[in-house]
C-alpha positions as CSV (number, residue, x, y, z in Angstrom):
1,X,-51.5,48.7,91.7
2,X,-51.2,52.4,91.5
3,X,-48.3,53.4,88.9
4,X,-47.1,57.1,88.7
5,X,-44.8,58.3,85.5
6,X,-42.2,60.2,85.8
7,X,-39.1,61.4,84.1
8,X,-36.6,60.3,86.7
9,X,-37.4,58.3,89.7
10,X,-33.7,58.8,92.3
11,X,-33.5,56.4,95.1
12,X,-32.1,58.2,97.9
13,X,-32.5,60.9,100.0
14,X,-29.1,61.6,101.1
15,X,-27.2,65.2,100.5
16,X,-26.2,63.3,96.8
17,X,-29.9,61.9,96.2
18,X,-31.4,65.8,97.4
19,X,-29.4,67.4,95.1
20,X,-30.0,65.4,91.9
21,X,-33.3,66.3,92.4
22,X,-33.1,69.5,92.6
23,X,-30.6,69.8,89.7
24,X,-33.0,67.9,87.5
25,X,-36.1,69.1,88.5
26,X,-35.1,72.9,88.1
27,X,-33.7,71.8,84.6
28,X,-37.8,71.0,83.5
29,X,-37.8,66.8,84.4
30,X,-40.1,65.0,86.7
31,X,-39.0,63.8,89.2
32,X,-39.6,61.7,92.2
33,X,-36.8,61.2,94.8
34,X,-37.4,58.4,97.6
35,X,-35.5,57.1,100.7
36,X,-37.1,54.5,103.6
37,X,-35.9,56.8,105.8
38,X,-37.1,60.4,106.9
39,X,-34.1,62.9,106.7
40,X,-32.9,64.2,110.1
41,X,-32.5,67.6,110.0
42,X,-31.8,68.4,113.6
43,X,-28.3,69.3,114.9
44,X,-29.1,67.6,118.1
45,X,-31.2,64.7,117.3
46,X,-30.5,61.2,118.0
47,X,-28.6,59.9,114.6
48,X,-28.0,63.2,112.7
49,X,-25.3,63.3,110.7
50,X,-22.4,65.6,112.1
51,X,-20.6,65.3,109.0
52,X,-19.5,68.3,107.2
53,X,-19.5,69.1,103.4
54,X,-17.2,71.3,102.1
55,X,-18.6,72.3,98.5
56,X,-15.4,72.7,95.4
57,X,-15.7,75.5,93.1
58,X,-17.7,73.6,90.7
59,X,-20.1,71.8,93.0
60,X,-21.2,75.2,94.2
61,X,-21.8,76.4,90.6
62,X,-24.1,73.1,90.2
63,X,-25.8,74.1,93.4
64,X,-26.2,77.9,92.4
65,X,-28.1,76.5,89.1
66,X,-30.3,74.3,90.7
67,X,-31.3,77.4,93.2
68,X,-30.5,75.9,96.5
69,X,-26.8,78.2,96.7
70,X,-29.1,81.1,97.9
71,X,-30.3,79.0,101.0
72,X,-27.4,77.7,101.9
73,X,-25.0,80.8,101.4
74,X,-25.5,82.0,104.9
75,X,-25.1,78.8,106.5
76,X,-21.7,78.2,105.0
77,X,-18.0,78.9,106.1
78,X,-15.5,79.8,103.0
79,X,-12.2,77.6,103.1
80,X,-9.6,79.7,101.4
81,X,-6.7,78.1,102.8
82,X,-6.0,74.0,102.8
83,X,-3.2,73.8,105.3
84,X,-1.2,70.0,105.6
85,X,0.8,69.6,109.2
86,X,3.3,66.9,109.0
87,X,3.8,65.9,113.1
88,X,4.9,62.7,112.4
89,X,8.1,63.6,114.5
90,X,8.5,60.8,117.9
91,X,6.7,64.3,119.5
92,X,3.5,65.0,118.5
93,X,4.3,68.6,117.0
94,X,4.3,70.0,114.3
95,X,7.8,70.0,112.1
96,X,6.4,70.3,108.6
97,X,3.8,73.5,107.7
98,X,2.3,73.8,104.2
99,X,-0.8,76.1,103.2
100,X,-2.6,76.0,99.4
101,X,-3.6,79.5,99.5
102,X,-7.1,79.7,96.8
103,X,-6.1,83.0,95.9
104,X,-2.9,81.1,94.3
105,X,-5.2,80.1,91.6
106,X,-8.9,81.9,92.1
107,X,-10.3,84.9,93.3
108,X,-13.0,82.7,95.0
109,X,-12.3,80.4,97.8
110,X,-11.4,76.6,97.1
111,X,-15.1,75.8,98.7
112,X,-17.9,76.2,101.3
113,X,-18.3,73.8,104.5
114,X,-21.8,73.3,105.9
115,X,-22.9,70.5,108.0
116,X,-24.8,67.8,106.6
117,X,-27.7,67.6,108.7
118,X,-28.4,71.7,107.9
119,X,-28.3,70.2,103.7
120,X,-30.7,68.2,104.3
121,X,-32.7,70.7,105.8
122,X,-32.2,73.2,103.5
123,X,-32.2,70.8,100.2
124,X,-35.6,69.2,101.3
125,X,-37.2,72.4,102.0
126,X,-36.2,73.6,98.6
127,X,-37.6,70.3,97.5
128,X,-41.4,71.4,98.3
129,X,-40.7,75.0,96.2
130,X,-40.2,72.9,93.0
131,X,-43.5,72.0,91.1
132,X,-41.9,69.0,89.3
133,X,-40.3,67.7,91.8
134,X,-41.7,64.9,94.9
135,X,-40.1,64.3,97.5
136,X,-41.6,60.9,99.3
137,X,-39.1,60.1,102.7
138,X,-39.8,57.1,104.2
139,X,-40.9,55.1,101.6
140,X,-38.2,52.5,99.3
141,X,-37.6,50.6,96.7
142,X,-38.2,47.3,96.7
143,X,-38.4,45.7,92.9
144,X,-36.5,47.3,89.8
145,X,-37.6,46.3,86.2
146,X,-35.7,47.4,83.1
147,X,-36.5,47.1,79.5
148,X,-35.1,49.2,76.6
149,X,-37.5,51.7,76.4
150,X,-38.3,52.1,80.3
151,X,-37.8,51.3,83.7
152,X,-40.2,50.5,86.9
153,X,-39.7,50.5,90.3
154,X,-41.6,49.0,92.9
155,X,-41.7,51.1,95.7
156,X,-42.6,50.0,99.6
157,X,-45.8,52.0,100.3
158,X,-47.6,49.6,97.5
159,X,-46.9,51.7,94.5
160,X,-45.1,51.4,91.3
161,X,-43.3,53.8,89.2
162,X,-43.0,54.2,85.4
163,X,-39.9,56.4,84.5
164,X,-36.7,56.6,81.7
165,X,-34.1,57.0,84.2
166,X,-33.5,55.6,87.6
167,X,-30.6,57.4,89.6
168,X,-29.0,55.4,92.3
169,X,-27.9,57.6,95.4
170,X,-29.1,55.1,98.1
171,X,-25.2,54.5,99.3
172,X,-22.7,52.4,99.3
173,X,-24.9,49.4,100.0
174,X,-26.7,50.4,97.4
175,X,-30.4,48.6,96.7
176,X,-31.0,49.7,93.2
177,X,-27.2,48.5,92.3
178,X,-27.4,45.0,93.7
179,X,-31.2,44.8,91.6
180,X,-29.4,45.9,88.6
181,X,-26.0,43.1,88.7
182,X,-23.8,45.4,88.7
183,X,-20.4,44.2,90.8
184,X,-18.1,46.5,93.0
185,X,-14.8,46.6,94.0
186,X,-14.1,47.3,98.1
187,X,-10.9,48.1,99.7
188,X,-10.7,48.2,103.4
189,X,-8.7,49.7,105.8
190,X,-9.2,48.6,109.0
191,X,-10.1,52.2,109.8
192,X,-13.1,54.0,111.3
193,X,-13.7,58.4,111.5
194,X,-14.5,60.2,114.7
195,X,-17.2,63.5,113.6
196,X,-17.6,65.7,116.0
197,X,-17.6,69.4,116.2
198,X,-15.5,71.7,118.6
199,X,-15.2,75.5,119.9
200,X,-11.7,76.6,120.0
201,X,-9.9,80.0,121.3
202,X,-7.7,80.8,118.3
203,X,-10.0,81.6,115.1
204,X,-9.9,78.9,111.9
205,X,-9.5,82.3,110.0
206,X,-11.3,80.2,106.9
207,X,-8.3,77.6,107.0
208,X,-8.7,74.1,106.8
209,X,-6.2,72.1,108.7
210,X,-5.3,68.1,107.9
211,X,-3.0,66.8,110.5
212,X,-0.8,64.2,109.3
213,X,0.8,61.6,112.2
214,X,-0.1,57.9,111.6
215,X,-3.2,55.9,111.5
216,X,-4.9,58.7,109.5
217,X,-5.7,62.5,109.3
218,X,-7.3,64.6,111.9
219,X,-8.7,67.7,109.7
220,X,-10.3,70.3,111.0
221,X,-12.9,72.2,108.5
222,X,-14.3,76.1,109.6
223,X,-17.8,76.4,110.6
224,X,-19.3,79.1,111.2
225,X,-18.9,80.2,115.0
226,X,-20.7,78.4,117.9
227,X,-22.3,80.2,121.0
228,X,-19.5,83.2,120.0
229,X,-16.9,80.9,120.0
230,X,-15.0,80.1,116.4
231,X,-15.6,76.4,115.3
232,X,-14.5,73.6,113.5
233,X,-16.2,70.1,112.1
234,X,-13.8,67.0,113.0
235,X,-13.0,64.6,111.1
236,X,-10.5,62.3,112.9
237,X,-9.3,58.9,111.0
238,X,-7.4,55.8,113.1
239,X,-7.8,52.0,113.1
240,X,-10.9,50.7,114.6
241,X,-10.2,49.5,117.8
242,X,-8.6,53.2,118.4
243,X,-11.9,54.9,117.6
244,X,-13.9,52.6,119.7
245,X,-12.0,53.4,122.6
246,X,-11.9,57.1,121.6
247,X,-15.5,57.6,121.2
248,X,-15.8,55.1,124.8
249,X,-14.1,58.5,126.7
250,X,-15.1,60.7,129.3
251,X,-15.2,64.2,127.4
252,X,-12.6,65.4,129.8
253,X,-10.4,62.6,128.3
254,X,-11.5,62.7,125.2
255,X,-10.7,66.9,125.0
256,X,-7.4,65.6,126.3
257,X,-6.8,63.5,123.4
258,X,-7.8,65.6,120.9
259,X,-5.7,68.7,122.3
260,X,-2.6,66.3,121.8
261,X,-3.7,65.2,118.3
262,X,-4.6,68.6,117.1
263,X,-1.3,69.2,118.5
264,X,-2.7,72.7,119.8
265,X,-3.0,74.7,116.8
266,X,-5.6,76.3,117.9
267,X,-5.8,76.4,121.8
268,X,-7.8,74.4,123.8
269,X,-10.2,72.2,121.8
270,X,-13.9,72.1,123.9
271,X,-16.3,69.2,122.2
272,X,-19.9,70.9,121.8
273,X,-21.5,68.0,119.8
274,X,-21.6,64.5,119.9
275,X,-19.1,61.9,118.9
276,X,-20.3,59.6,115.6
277,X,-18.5,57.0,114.3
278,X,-18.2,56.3,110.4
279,X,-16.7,53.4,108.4
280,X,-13.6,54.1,105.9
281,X,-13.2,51.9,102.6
282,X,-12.6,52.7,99.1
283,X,-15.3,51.2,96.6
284,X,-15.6,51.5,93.1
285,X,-18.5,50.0,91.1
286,X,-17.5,47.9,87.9
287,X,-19.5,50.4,85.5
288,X,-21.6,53.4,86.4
289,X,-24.8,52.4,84.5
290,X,-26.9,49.6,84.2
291,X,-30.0,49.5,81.4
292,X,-31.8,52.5,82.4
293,X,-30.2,53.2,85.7
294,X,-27.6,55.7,86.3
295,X,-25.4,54.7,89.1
296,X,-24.1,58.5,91.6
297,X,-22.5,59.3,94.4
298,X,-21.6,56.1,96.8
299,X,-23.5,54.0,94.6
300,X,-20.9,54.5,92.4
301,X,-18.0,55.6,94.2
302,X,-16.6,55.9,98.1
303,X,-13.2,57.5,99.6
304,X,-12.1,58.4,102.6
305,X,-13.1,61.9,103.9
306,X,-9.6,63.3,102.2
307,X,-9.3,66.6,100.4
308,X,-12.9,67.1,100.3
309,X,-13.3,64.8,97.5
310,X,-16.3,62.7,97.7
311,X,-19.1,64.8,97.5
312,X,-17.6,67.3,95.0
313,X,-16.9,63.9,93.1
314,X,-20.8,63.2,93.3
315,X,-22.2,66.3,92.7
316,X,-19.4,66.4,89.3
317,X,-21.8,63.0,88.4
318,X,-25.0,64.7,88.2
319,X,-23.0,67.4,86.5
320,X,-22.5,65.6,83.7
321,X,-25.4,63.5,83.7
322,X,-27.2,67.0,83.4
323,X,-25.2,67.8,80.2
324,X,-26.3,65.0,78.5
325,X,-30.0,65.2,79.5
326,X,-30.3,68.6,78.9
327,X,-28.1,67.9,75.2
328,X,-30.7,65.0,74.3
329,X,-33.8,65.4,76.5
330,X,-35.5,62.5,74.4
331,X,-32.4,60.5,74.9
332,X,-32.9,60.5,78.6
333,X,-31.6,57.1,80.1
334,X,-31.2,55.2,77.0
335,X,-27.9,53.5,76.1
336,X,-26.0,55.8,74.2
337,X,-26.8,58.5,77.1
338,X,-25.6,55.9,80.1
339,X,-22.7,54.6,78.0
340,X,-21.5,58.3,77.8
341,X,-21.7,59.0,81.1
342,X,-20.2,55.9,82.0
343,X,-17.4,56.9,79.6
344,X,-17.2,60.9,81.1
345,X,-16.7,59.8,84.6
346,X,-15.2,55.9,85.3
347,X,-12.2,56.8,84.3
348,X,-12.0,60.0,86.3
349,X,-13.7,58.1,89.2
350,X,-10.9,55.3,89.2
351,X,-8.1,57.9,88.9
352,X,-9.4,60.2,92.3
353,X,-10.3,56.8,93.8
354,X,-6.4,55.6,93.4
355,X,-5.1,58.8,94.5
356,X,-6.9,59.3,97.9
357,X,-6.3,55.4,98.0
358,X,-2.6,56.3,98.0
359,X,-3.2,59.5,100.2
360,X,-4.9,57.5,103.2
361,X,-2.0,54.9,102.9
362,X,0.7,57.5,103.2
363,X,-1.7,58.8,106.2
364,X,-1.8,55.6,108.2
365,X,2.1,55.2,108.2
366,X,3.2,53.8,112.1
367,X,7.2,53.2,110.9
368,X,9.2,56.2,111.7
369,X,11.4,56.3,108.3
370,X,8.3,56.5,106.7
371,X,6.8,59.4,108.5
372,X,9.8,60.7,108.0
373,X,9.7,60.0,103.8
374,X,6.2,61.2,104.0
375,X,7.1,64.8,105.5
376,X,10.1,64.7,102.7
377,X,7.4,64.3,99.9
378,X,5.4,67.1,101.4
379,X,8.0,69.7,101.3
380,X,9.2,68.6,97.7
381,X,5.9,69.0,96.4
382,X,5.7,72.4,98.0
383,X,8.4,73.3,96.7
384,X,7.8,73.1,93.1
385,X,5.1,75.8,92.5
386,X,4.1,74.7,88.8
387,X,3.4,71.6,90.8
388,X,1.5,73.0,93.4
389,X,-0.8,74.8,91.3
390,X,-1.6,71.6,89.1
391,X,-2.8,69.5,92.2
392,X,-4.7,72.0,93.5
393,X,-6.7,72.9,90.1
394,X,-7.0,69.1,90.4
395,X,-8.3,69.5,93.5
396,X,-11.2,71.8,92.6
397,X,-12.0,69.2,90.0
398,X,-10.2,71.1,86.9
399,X,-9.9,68.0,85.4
400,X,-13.4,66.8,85.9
């Protein structure tokens, strides 16, 4: 059996598994970054992922270093404003209005949103500039093998690899975590999220909107604009038989629905994508590490899509991960370097995992005094500007 060595073989070709490699293969390592399935990179095609991304403050500085930021830049709309609507009135209206303005705390923006199926585009294209760095979609893993010194993966076309570090960023199912023992922790909602994308009269003027009423949020994130028409990703959380019958509409009466929802903040809402419908839970893995692997991303860690939090909280993985490879390049992947990370970022994880837990709860609320608590706790938090400021540094990962 063939047997290629490499520095660091990721498993994983998602947004998190395309961006580890280029982080580490711009830094000088080897790598080799696999996923059974070929990315699909096409707005329209059949299964593309109509998910958006929005990229924190620090996420885009990881990006800018590993020289995707420049292909991506022109592709992405700034979010300068995260604006939470409280209509969980008996109307649907809005009766509570609150923006986080990014120029309370930064001259930059709070992030950049870009699609997911355009990253993956972009990422694996900047893949193929990078001499260090393969790129193999389509084929898996299949066998994982860890000793103290080194780790080997058995891979689906046939092959083996010989490497010190194995990062896990194949998902929330993850392969290379079940091969490695290590256990997770799931919470489940009963929820399910509604992507889509929509054209809308009244500009997004950079602001991202969460719309708080019961079963879960209905945000809107800017895109850029859409046939001249401004634009906005979709991210629309309820319980699941509510999104099945959702995503079952006529787009007439499904524009309809979402006009109420979005209770008309920005005129008429006109769908211009398909509808895709996403899981919600909250999973947390008992440890980020395993001998020789580095658990990332969903492997690691899953949220619901709230605050733009589970990417940034990825990409704030590799992050650190980087640090210490770059700190102790002949360290890389041996215990002391995966017990550090482990240390650097569980308790962190736990922490953001707990408070979008909390979030989503407080987002799902059906009994009226409760709505009614909820929109209380929004404007007292408001209110407080010391307070305000601290959740949104927290936000942008300040802490991480």
């Amino acid at each position: 059996m063939a047997v290629q060595d490499v520095d660091i073989l990721i498993s994983g070709g998602g947004v998190a598994g395309l961006a580890a490699a280029a982080v580490f293969g711009r830094s000088g390592f080897s790598v080799l970054c696999v996923d059974p399935a070929p990315p699909i990179t096409a707005r329209e095609a059949e299964g593309s992922d109509l998910r958006t991304t929005a990229f924190l403050q620090p996420a885009q500085a990881l990006l800018e270093r590993a020289g995707l930021w420049a292909r991506l830049a022109p592709f992405a709309a700034e979010l300068q404003v995260m604006r939470i609507v409280d209509a969980g009135g008996v109307e649907p209206k809005p009766r509570v209005i609150r923006a986080f303005r990014a120029s309370d705390i930064s001259e930059r923006p709070f992030g950049w949103n870009l699609p997911n199926w355009l990253l993956r585009r972009e990422m694996a294209a900047h893949l193929a500039s990078l001499p260090g760095v393969t790129f193999r979609p389509g084929t898996g893993t299949t066998t994982l093998f860890t000793r103290e010194a080194e780790a080997r993966v058995g891979l689906s076309d046939g092959t083996s690899v010989r490497c010190r570090l194995v990062i896990a960023a194949d998902g929330r199912a993850s392969p290379i975590r079940e091969a490695a023992g290590v256990a997770v922790k799931t919470t489940r909602y009963g929820q399910k999220a509604l992507a889509f994308a929509v054209t809308h009269p009244i500009p997004h003027e950079n602001v991202s909107t969460e719309i708080h009423r019961s079963g879960g949020p209905f945000t809107l994130v800017p895109l850029p604009d859409f046939e001249g028409q401004p634009s906005s990703a979709v991210v629309w959380m309820e319980t699941g038989p509510e999104v099945a019958r959702l995503a079952a509409l006529p787009v007439a009466a499904f524009e309809a629905e979402i006009n109420t929802r979005s209770c008309s903040l920005f005129g008429p809402l006109t769908l211009v994508s398909r509808r895709t419908v996403w899981p919600i839970i909250s999973q947390v893995a008992d440890r980020m590490f395993a001998e020789r692997v580095a658990l990332v991303a969903e492997a690691a860690h899953v949220v619901p899509p709230i605050g733009a939090q589970g990417l940034n909280m990825s990409l704030g993985d590799m992050r650190v991960l980087l640090e210490l490879a770059e700190a102790a390049p002949d360290r890389l992947g041996d215990r002391a370097m995966l017990e550090a990370y482990h240390r650097r970022r569980h308790w962190e994880v736990r922490a953001r995992v707990a408070g979008i837990d909390l979030l989503n709860r407080a987002s799902m609320l059906h009994a009226q005094p409760l709505r009614d608590a909820r929109a209380m706790g929004l404007n007292s938090i408001y209110a407080l500007a010391p307070v305000r400021r601290t959740l949104m540094q927290m936000g942008l990962g300040a802490r991480g």
